[in-house]
C-alpha positions as CSV (number, residue, x, y, z in Angstrom):
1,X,34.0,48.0,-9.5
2,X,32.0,45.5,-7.0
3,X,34.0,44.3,-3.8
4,X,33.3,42.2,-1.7
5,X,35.1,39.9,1.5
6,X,35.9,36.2,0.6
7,X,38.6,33.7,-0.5
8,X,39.1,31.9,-3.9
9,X,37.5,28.0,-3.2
10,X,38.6,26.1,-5.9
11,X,37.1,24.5,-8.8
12,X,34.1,26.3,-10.4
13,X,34.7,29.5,-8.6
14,X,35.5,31.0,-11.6
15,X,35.6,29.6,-14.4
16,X,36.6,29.6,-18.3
17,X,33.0,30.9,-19.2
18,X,33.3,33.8,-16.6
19,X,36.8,34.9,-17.7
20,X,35.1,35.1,-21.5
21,X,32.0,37.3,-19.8
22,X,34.5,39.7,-18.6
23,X,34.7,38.3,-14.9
24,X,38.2,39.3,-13.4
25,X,39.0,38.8,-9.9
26,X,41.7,41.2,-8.3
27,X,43.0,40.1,-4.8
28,X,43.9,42.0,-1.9
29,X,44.3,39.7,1.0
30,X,40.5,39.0,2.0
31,X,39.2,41.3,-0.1
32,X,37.8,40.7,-3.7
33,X,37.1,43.0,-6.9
34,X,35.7,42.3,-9.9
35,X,34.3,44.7,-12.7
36,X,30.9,46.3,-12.6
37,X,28.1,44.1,-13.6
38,X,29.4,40.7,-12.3
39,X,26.7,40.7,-9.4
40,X,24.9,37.1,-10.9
41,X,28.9,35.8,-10.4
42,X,29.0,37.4,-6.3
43,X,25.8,35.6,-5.7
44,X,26.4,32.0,-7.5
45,X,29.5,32.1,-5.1
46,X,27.9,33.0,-2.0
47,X,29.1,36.3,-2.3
48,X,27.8,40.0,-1.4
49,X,28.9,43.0,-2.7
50,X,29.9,45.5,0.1
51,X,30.9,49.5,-0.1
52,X,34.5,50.8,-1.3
53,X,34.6,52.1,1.8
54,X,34.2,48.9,3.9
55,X,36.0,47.0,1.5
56,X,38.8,49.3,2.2
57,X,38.3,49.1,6.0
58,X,38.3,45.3,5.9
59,X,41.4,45.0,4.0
60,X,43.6,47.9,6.3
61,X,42.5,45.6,9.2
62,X,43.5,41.9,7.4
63,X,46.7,43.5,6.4
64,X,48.0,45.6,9.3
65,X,47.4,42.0,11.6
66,X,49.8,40.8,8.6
67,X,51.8,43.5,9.0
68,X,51.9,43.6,12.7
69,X,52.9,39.5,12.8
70,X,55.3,39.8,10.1
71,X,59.1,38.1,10.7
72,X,61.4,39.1,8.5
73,X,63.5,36.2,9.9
74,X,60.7,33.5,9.8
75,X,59.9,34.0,6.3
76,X,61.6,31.6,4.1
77,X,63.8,32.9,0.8
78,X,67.5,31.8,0.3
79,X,68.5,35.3,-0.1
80,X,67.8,37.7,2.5
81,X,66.4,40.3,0.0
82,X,63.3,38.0,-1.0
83,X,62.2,37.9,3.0
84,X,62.3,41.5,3.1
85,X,60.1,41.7,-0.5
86,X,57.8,39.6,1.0
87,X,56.8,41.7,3.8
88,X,53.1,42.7,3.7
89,X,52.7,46.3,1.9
90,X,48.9,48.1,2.5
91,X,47.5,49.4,-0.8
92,X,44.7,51.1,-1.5
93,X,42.1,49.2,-3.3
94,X,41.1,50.5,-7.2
């Protein structure tokens, strides 16, 4: 697995032609991973692959801000149950 830190910037960012060459772009908050060999896909997006280990790092610290600003009583749902699903969760990245 490559990982790297970025956001998903619209159109051409990936595309048909890179879902047939095997490109497949898991989210975890600011962190993106995508299967080995996908490096010529990091770099036409201005991306850089970075360690499992930082990629980890990055993502604990993006998600435990979310965690740490999270209102279960700001977040919109008509039944009380969806707010409290959609409090941030950490994970560890594959």
């Amino acid at each position: 697995m490559l990982y790297t830190e970025g956001k998903i910037t619209g159109k051409g960012f990936l595309t048909h032609a890179d879902r047939e060459a095997g490109v497949d772009v898991q989210v975890f908050g600011n962190i993106l991973v995508v299967p080995d060999g996908c490096e010529s896909w990091l770099s036409r997006n201005g991306l850089t692959a970075i360690s499992k280990s930082d990629a980890q790092t990055k993502y604990n610290t993006f998600i435990d801000a979310k965690i740490a600003s999270y209102d279960e009583d700001a977040t919109p749902g008509y039944y009380p149950e969806e707010a409290r699903r959609a409090e941030p969760v950490r994970k560890t990245l594959p």
